[in-house]
N, C-alpha and C positions, 0 to 999 in steps of 0.2 A: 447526768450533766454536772461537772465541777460546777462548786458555789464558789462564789471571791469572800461570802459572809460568812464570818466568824462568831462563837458567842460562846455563852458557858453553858449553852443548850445540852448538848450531848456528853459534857459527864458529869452534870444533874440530872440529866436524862437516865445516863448508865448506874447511878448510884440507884433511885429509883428503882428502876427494873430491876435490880439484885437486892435491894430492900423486899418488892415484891415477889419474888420468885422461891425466898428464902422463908415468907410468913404464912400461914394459913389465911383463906378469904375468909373464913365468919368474923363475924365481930365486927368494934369498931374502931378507926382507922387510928384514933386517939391511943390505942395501946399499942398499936401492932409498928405504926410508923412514923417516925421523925416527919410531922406537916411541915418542917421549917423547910424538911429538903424538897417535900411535895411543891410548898410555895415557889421555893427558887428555880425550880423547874418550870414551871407553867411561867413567872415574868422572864425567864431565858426564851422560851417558846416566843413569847410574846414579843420579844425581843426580836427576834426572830421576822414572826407576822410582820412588822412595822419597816424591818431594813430592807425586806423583799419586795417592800408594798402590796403584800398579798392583800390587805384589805377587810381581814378578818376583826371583826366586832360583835361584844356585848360581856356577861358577866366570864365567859372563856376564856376571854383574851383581853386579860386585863393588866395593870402592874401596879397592881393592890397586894401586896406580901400578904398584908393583913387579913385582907377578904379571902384569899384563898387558904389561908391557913386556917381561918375560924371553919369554914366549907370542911375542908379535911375532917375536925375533928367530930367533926358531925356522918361522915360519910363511912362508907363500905369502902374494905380494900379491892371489891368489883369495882366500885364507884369512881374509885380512883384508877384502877387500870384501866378503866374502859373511859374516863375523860384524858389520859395521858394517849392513849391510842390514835382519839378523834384526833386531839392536836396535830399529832406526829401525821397522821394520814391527809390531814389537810395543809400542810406544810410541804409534805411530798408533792402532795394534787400541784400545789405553785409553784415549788421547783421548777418543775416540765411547762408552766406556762411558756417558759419566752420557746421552749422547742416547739408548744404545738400552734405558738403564735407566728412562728417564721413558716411553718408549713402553710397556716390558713394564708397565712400572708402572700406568700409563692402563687397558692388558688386564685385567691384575688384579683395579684398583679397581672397574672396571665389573664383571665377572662375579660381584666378592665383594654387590656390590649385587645383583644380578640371582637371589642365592643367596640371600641373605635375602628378598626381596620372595616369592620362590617359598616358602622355610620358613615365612612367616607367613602367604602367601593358602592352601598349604595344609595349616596347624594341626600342622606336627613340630611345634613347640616348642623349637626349638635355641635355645640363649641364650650370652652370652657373649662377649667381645671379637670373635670373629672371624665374629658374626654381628649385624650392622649395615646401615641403610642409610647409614651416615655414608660419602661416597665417600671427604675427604677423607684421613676416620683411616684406612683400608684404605691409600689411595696413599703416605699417609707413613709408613705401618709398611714397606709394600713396598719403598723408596727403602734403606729402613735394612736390610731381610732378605739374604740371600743366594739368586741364584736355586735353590737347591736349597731353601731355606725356603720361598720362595714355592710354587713346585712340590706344598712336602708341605703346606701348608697349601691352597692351592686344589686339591688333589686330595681331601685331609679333606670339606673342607665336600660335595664334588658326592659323593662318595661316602654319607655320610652321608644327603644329601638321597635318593640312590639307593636305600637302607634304608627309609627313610619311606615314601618312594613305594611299595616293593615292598609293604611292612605294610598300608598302607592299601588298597593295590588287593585282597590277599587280605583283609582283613576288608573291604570291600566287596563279594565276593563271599559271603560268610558272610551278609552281613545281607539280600545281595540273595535268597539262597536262602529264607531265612526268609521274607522280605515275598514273596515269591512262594507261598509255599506257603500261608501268610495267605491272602492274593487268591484261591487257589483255595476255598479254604474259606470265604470270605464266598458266592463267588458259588455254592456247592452248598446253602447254607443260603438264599439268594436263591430258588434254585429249588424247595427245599423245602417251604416256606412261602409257594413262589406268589403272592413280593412285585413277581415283574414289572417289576424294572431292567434297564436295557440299555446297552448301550456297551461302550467298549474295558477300563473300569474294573471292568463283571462281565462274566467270562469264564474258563473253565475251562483256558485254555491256560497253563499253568506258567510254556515257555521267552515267551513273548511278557511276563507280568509282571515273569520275572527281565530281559531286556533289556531294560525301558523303567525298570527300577531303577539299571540299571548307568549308563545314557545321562542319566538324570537327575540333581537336586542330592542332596545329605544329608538334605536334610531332608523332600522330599517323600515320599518311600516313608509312611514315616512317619503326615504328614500324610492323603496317601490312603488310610488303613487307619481313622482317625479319621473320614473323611466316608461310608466303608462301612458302619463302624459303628453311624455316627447317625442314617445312612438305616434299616438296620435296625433300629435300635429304634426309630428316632420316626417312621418313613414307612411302615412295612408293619404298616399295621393291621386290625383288623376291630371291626366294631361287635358287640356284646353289649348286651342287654338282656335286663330281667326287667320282670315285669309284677309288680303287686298287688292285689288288687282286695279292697275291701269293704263290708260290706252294714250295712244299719240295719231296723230293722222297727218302729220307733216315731218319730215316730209316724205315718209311713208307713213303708212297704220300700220302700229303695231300695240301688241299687248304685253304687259308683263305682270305676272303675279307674285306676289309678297306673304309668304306664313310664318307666323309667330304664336311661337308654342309657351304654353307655363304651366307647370306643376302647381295645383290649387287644394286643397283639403277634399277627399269624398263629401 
C-alpha cells in the first residue's frame, strides 16, 4: 500500500544495511560502525512510528540521538541488525493496518446490518445508534473504534439479539400451550353437540396442535381459534319450531295453524 509519509528513514536505513553487510558480526559495534548513522536511523524510524500513529513505545522507539548512540557502542553488530529488523518489521506490521482495518471494518458493517434487519423482522425493539440498517454510519464508526470497541460492540448487539430470541421462543411456547389446549376444547364441544367437523383443525390430539403452533406464524393460532369459533356458533345448528293454531266459530268454525321455525345452537 503507497504511504503519503515521507522521511529520512530509508536512506539511513540503506546506509546501515551496506554498513552491515560489508563488516563481520563479532566484535563490537564501536569499531565496526559509524553509531552516529545507527542513531539517525532508529529517530528517522521513530519518526516514522509517530506520523503513522502506529503507537509504538519505550527505549526503541525513541528520538534520543544520544541514547541510541551510547546503546550502539556498547552493542553487537547482531545486536544492531536484529533491532533495526524489529523496527523495520513493525513499521510494515502498520503500514497494512488501515488495509486490514477497512476489511475488519467491511465484517463489521455487514453483520451490524444483518443485526438489525434480524431485530426488526423479529419485533425485539432494539433502537439506537448501534442499531441501524445504515451500512455506511456502522463502517465509519468502525474505522474510528478500536478493535477491542468493535469486538464489544458487536458481541452487544448478537448477544442481546440472543436474549430476544430466547424470550420469545419460551413465550412461544406459553402461548402454543394455551392455543393447544383451546383446540382441544373446541373440538370436545364439536363432539358434544354433534356439529360434525372434521379435519386436522378438530381433533383432540393436544401435541399435534401445540406443534402446528410452534411451526406456524404469530398470528395464525390466533386466527384459527376465531374460525372454530364461528363455526360453532354460526354453523352448528338446529331447527326449532313452534306451532300456533286458531279457531273462530263465527261465522263459521274454522281453524288455522301458524309454524315458526329458528335456527338455534345444538
Amino acid at each position: 500500500m503507497p504511504t503519503r509519509f515521507t522521511s529520512r528513514a530509508p536512506r539511513a536505513a540503506a546506509t546501515l544495511i551496506l554498513s552491515l553487510t560489508m563488516l563481520p558480526t563479532g566484535g563490537s559495534a564501536k569499531e565496526k560502525l559509524n553509531c552516529s548513522a545507527y542513531a539517525a536511523t532508529a529517530i528517522a524510524q521513530n519518526d516514522q512510528n509517530m506520523m503513522q500513529k502506529c503507537g509504538f513505545a519505550g527505549p526503541r522507539w525513541s528520538n534520543d540521538f544520544n541514547g541510541h548512540a551510547k546503546w550502539c557502542e556498547t552493542a553487537t553488530m547482531a545486536d544492531l541488525t536484529s533491532e533495526d529488523k524489529a523496527r523495520k518489521s513493525m513499521l510494515a506490521q502498520c503500514a497494512e493496518k488501515p488495509k486490514q482495518d477497512q476489511q475488519a471494518c467491511q465484517t463489521y458493517a455487514k453483520a451490524a446490518v444483518e443485526h438489525q434487519v434480524a431485530n426488526t423482522s423479529q419485533g425485539c425493539g432494539f433502537a439506537g445508534g448501534a442499531w441501524s440498517e445504515n451500512y455506511a454510519a456502522h463502517f465509519d464508526w468502525c474505522l474510528k473504534a478500536s478493535p477491542e470497541a468493535r469486538a464489544t460492540e458487536g458481541n452487544a448487539r448478537y448477544q442481546q439479539l440472543l436474549g430476544c430470541f430466547a424470550a420469545q421462543k419460551a413465550a412461544k411456547k406459553d402461548a402454543c400451550a394455551a392455543y393447544a389446549a383451546t383446540a382441544v376444547a373446541q373440538q370436545k364441544e364439536n363432539q358434544k353437540r354433534g356439529c360434525k367437523f372434521t379435519g386436522g383443525a378438530w381433533s383432540e390430539d393436544w401435541s399435534a396442535h401445540f406443534k402446528w403452533c410452534e411451526e406456524t406464524g404469530k398470528a395464525a393460532p390466533g386466527k384459527e381459534i376465531e374460525l372454530r369459533s364461528a363455526a360453532l356458533k354460526d354453523q352448528c345448528l338446529k331447527q326449532v319450531c313452534h306451532w300456533t293454531r286458531r279457531c273462530s266459530g263465527f261465522p263459521t268454525f274454522s281453524c288455522t295453524t301458524t309454524t315458526k321455525c329458528s335456527n338455534v345452537p345444538r
